[in-house]
C-alpha positions as CSV (number, residue, x, y, z in Angstrom):
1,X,6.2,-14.1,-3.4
2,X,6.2,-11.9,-0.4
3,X,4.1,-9.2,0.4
4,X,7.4,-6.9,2.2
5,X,10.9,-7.7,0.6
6,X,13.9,-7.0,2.4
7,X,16.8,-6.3,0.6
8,X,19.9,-5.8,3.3
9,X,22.2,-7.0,5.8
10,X,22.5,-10.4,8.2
11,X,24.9,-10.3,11.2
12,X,25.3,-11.9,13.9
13,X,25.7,-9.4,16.8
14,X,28.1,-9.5,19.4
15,X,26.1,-7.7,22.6
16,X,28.1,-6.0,25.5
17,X,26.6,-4.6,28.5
18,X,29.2,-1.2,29.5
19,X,28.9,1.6,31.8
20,X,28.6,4.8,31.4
21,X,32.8,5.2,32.5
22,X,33.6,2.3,30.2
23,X,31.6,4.2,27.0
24,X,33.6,7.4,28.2
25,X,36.8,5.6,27.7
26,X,35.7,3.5,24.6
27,X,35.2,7.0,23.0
28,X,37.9,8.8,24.5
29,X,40.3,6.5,23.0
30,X,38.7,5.7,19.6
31,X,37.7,8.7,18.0
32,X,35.5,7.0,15.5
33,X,33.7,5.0,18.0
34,X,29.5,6.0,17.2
35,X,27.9,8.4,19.4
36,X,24.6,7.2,21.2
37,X,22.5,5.5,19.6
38,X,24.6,5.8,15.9
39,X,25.9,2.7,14.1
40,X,29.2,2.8,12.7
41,X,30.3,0.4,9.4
42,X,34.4,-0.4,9.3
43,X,36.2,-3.3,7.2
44,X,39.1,-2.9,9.7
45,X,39.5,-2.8,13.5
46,X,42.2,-1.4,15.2
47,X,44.8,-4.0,16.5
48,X,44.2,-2.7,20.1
49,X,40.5,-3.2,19.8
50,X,39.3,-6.2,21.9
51,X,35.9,-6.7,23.4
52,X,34.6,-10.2,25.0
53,X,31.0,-10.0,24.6
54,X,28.1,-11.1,27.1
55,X,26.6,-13.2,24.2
56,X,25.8,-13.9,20.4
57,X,22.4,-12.8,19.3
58,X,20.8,-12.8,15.5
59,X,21.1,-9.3,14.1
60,X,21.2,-6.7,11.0
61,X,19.1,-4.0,10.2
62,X,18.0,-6.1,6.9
63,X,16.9,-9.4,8.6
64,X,15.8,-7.4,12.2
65,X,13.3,-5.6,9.9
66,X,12.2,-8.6,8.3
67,X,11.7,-10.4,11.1
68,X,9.6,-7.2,12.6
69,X,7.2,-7.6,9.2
70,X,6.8,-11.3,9.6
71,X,5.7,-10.3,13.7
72,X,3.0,-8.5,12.1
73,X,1.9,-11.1,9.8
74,X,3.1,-9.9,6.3
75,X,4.3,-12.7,3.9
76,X,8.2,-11.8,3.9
77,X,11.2,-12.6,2.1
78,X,14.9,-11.7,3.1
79,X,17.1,-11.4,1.0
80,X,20.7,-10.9,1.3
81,X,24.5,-13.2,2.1
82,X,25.6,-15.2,5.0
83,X,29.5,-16.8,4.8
84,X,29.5,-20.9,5.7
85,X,29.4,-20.2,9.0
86,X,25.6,-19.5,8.7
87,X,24.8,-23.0,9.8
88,X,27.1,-22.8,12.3
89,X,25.2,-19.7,13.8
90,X,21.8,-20.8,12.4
91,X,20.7,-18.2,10.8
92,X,18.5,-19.2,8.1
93,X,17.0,-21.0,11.1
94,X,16.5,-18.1,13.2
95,X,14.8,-16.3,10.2
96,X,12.8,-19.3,9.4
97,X,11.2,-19.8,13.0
98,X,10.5,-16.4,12.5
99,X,8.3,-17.1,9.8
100,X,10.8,-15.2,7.1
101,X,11.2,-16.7,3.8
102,X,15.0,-17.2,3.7
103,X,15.1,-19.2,0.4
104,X,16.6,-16.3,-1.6
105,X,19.6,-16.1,1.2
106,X,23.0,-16.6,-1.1
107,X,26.5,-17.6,0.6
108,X,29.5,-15.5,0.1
109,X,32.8,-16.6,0.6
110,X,33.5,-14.1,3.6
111,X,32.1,-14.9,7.0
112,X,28.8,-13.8,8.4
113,X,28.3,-9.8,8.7
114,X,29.4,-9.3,12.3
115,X,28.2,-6.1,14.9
116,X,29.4,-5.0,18.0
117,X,26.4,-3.4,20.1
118,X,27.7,-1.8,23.4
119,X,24.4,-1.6,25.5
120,X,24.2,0.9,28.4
121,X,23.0,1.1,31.7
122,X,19.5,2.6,30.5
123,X,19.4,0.4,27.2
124,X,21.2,2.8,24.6
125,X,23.3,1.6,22.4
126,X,26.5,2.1,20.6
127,X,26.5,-0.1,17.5
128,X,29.8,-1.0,15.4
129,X,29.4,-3.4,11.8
130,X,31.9,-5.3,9.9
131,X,30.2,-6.2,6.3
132,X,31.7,-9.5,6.4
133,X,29.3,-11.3,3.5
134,X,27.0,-8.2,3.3
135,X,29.5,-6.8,1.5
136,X,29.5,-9.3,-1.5
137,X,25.5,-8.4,-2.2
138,X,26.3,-7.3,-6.0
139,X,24.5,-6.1,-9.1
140,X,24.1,-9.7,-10.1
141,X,23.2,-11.4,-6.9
142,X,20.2,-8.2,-6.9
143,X,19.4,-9.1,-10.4
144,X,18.7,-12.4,-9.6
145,X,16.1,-11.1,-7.2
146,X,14.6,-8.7,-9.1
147,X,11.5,-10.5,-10.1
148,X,11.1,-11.3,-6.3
149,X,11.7,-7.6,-5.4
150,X,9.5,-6.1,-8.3
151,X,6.1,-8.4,-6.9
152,X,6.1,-7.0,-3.4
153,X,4.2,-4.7,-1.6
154,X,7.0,-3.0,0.0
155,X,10.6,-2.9,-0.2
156,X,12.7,-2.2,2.7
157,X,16.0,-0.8,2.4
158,X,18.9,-0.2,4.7
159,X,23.0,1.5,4.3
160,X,24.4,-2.2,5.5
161,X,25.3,-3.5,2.1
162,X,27.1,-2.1,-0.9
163,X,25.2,1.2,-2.4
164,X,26.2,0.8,-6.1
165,X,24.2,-1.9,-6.9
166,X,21.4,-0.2,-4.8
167,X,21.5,2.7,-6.8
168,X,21.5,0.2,-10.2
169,X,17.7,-1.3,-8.5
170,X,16.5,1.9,-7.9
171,X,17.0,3.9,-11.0
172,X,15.2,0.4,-12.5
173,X,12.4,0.3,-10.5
174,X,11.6,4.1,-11.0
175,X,11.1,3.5,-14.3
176,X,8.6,0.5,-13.7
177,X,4.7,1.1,-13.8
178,X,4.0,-0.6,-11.2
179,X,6.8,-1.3,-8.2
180,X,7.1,-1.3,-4.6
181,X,6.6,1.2,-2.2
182,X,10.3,2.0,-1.2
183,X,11.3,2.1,2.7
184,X,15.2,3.5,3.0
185,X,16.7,3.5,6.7
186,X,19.9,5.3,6.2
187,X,21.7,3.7,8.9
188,X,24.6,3.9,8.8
189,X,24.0,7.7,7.7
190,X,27.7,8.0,6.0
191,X,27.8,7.7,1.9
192,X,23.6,7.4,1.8
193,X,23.4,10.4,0.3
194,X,23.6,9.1,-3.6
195,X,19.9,7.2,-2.7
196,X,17.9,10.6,-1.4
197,X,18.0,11.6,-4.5
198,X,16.4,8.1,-6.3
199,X,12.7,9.2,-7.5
200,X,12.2,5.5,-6.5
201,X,12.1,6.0,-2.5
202,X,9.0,7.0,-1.3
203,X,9.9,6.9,2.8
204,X,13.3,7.9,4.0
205,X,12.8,7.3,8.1
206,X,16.2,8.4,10.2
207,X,16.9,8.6,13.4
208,X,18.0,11.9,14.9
209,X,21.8,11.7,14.9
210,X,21.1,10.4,11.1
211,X,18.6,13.1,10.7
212,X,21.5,16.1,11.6
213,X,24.5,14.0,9.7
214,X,21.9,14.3,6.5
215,X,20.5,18.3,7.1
216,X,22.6,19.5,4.1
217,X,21.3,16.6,1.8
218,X,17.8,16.2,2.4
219,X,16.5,18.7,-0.1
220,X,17.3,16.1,-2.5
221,X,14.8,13.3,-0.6
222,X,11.2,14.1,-2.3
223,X,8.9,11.1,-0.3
224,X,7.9,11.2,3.3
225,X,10.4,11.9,5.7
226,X,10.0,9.6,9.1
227,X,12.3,10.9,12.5
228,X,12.6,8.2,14.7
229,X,13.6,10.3,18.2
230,X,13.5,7.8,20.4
231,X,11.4,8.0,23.4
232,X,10.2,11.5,22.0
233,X,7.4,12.2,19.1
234,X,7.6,10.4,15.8
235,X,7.7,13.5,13.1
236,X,6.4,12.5,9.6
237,X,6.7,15.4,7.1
238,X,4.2,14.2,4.6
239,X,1.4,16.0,2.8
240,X,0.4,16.9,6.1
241,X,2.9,17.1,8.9
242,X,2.1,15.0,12.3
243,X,3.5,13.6,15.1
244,X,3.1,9.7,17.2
245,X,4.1,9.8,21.0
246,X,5.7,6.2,21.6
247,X,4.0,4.8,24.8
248,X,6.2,4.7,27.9
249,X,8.1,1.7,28.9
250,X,10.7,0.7,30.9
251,X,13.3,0.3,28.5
252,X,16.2,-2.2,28.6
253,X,17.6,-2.7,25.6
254,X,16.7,-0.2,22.6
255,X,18.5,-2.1,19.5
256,X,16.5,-2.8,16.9
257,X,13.7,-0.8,18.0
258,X,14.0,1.4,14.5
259,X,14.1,-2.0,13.1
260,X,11.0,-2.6,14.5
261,X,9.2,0.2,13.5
262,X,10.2,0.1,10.2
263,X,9.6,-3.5,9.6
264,X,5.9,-2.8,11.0
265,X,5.6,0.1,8.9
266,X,5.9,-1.7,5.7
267,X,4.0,-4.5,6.9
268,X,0.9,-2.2,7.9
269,X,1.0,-0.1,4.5
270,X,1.5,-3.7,2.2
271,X,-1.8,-4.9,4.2
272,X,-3.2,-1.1,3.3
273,X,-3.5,0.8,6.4
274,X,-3.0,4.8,6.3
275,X,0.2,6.2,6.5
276,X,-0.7,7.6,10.0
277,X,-2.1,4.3,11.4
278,X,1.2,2.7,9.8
279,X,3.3,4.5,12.1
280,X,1.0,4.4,15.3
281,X,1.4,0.8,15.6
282,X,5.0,0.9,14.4
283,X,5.9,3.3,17.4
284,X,4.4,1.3,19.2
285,X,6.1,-2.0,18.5
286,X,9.0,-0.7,18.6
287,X,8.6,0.6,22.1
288,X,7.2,-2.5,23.1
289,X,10.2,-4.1,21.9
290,X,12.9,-2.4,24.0
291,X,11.7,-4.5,27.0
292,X,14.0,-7.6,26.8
293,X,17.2,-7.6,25.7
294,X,18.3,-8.1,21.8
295,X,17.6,-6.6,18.6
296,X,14.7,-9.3,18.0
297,X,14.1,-11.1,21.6
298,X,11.3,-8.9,22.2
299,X,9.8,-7.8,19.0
300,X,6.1,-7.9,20.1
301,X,3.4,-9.9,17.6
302,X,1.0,-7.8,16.0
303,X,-2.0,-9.2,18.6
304,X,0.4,-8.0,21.3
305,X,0.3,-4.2,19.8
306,X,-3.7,-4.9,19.3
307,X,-3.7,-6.2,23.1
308,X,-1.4,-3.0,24.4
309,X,-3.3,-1.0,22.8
310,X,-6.4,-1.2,23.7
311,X,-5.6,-1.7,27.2
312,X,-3.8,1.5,27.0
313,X,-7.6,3.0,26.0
314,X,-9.4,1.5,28.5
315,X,-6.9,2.6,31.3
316,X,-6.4,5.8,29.7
């Protein structure tokens, strides 16, 4: 059984490299196309929608973040739906070389989760999701798990997959002696609300145009709140309130970076590392992880966050 479980979505993403004038018109003409770095879930494009992309790269907040906890040597599981034409994309594959358990990984009629992730000039993104078999994750596909889920260390969550049935596993694991600890990225932020309120979640870790779209509902979150900003200060409102500066790099492509992170995080905390050294070596991985191109191409090893920093205290 893994050490980090997560429970959440698989795509495949579709990457396209825009100007700023071509972002300009994408959202001048589609008024719910995401704003900087925001990710946007829709069953339905518009007919007049078409986008050729650059390439095909793995993807999904649920399998990036696994992927990230594997990097830094946790025992991981993912679990979560492809359609058949997993094999055709090699996902479990992906995952696998990755050193993710994919085992767990059920098939759903519909086809692999896709996302559209518009990357600009400087290596922000504008991300778009169609659930495709994410969307079939039910109450008895999670109950099947729940012996897997129930053993970790950590349980990472994400707002890619249906939230009923994630509501159904929380209220259960509250009410067990001895469960997880509980990671939630609410990304996307829209209809998360219903899990701040789960006694279950002990670390809710938005990034800042998640952070404003929840400001009315985050009296109900009781755990440690986590604001990814970017290339500004990590804030963690815990017991006591502190702040990481992410190390500056030249940034290329910043998807999956709060994939990174978070998949470090739970990795660090499983293997019993304090909250605030949890989150220094998540900042850094996933800064170090905007550097190439791709949500996972350059998620760094945990040796490589080691090796950056302690060059970064020898020249510093």
């Amino acid at each position: 059984m893994g050490d980090v479980v997560s429970l959440g979505s698989i795509n495949v993403d579709k990457i396209h490299h825009v100007s700023d004038a071509e972002i300009t018109d994408l959202r001048d003409r589609y008024s719910w196309f995401p704003d900087r770095g925001q990710t946007v879930q829709t069953d339905d494009l518009p007919t007049d929608f078409s986008a050729d992309p650059d390439s095909l790269r793995q993807g999904g907040k649920g399998a990036n973040q696994a992927v990230a906890a594997a990097k830094d040597g946790a025992e991981t599981e993912m679990l979560g739906k492809v359609g058949p034409d997993g094999r055709e994309f090699g996902v479990r594959s992906h995952l696998t070389e990755a050193g993710v358990g994919v085992a767990r990984i059920g098939t759903a009629s519909e086809p692999t989760g896709t996302a559209y992730v518009f990357v600009g000039p400087e290596g922000d993104n504008w991300i778009i999701v169609r659930p495709g078999a994410n969307s079939a994750i039910d109450s008895a596909y999670i109950r099947e798990q729940y012996d897997t889920i129930l053993s970790a260390e950590c349980l990472l969550l994400q707002n890619e997959i249906p939230i009923d049935p994630v509501v159904a596993l929380l209220s259960e694991l509250a009410a067990e002696r001895d469960r997880p600890t509980i990671i939630l990225d609410p990304a996307p932020a829209d209809g998360i609300e219903e899990l701040l309120g789960c006694d279950a979640v002990d670390y809710l870790t938005p990034n800042e145009n998640e952070y404003r779209a929840l400001q009315s509902s985050l009296g109900e979150f009781d755990g440690v709140l986590i604001r990814k900003r970017g290339a500004d200060d990590v804030i963690v409102e815990a017991e006591r309130r502190f702040t990481v500066t992410p190390p500056t790099v030249k940034a290329v492509d910043t998807t999956g970076a709060g994939d990174v992170l978070n998949g470090f995080l739970a990795a660090q905390l499983a293997a019993g590392a304090s909250l605030q050294k949890a989150i220094e070596i998540g900042t850094i991985a996933g800064s170090l992880s905007t550097r190439e191109k791709g949500a996972r191409r350059g998620i760094p090893t945990l040796e490589d966050v080691r090796t950056y920093r302690t060059s970064e205290d020898v020249t510093g």
